[in-house]
Each structure stands twice: as C-alpha cells, then as structure tokens.
N, C-alpha and C positions, 0 to 999 in steps of 0.2 A: 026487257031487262028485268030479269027477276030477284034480284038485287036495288032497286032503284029507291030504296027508301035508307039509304047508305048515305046519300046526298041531305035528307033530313037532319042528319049526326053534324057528317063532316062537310063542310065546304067544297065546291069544285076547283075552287082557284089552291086548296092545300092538296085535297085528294089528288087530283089527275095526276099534278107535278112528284108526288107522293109514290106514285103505284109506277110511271112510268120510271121515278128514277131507278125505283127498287129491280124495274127487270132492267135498264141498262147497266148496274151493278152486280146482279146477277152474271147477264153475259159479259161482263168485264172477267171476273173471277174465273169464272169455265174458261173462257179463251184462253187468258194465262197460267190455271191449270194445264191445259192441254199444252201450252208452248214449253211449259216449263217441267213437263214431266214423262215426255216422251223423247225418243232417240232420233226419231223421221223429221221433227218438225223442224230442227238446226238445219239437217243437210238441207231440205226441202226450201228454207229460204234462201241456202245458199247456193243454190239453185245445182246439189247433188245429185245423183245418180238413185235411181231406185236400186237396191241389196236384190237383183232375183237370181236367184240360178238356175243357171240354163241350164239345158241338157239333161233334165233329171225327170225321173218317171216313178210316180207313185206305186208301193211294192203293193200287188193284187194280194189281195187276201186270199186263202188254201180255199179248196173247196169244201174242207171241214168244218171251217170257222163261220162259212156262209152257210143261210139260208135259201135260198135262190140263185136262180142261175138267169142271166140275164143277158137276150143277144140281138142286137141292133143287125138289119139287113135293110141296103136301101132296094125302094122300087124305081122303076123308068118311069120317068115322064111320059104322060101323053097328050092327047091334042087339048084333052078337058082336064086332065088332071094335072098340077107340078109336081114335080120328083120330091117323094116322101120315104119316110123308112117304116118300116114294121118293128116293132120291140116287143119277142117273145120273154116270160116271165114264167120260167119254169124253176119249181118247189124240188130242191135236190134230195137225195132218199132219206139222208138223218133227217130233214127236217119234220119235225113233229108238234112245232110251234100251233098252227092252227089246222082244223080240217080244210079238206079241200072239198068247195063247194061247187057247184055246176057253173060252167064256163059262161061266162061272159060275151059277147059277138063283139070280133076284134074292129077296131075302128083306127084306119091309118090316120095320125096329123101329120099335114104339110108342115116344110119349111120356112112356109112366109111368114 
C-alpha cells in the first residue's frame, strides 16, 4: 500500500467507513442518473420490448466513397482443418490514401 501513512493522519474506524461510503454514494447517483435519464430503462423494468427493426439492411457505401474493396469467401473443411473463410482486401483505383507495399502471406482464421 503505498498510501499507508494516510492511517497516520486519519483514523481507520473514520477513514474506511469515509471512503467506502463515498463510493456507495457515488453508485447511488450513477444508477439513478441512468434510471432517470434514459428512454430503455422504464420499458426495460417494465419488463418491455426491445425498439429493433427488423427487416432493415444497412445502405453499402458507393464504391467512390470507399477505399477498399473487401470480399469474404468460405473454405471446405477438411480432416485437419475446420471450415474457415479467406478475406481478400483489395485497394480500389481512387484510392491513393497510402502506398501499396509488398504483400503480406495470407493466413486463413477459423471459425472457432
């Protein structure tokens, strides 16, 4: 404890009780902030519905706007290996962001 000459000043029978109560007044205040100023936390006791919508599909950016092109293909499984994908990471022709340096040796990760 490199603090421990704290106990010199103040007493343990004032300090301890001192410092613990200040962090459970601490998390008194945060929890009630949060209950009290968020939209989730009502429904959520009341034992509501999560807000998601379905059926909706984030709009892919142009290929203008991107830097890269990026394409996931899975491999077959075999006897030693589990079925994994390849993720190619190809630099589209605007892009002039960084030079392009000598290639790297692809290395598949599995699924598990």
């Amino acid at each position: 404890m490199n603090q421990s000459r704290i106990w010199c000043v103040v007493h343990p029978h004032i300090g301890l009780p001192l410092f613990l109560g200040s962090v459970a007044v601490t998390s008194f205040i945060v929890h009630a902030s949060v209950m009290s100023h968020t939209d989730w936390m009502s429904n959520y006791w009341e034992g509501g519905a999560k807000k998601v919508a379905l059926n909706t599909v984030p709009a892919a950016p142009s290929k203008a706007d991107t830097a890269f092109t990026v394409s996931i293909a899975p491999v077959a499984a075999t006897a030693t290996a589990p079925a994994s994908f390849v993720v190619t990471v190809t630099p589209n022709a605007a892009s002039h962001a960084a030079p392009v340096l000598a290639a790297a040796p692809v290395r598949t990760a599995s699924t598990n």
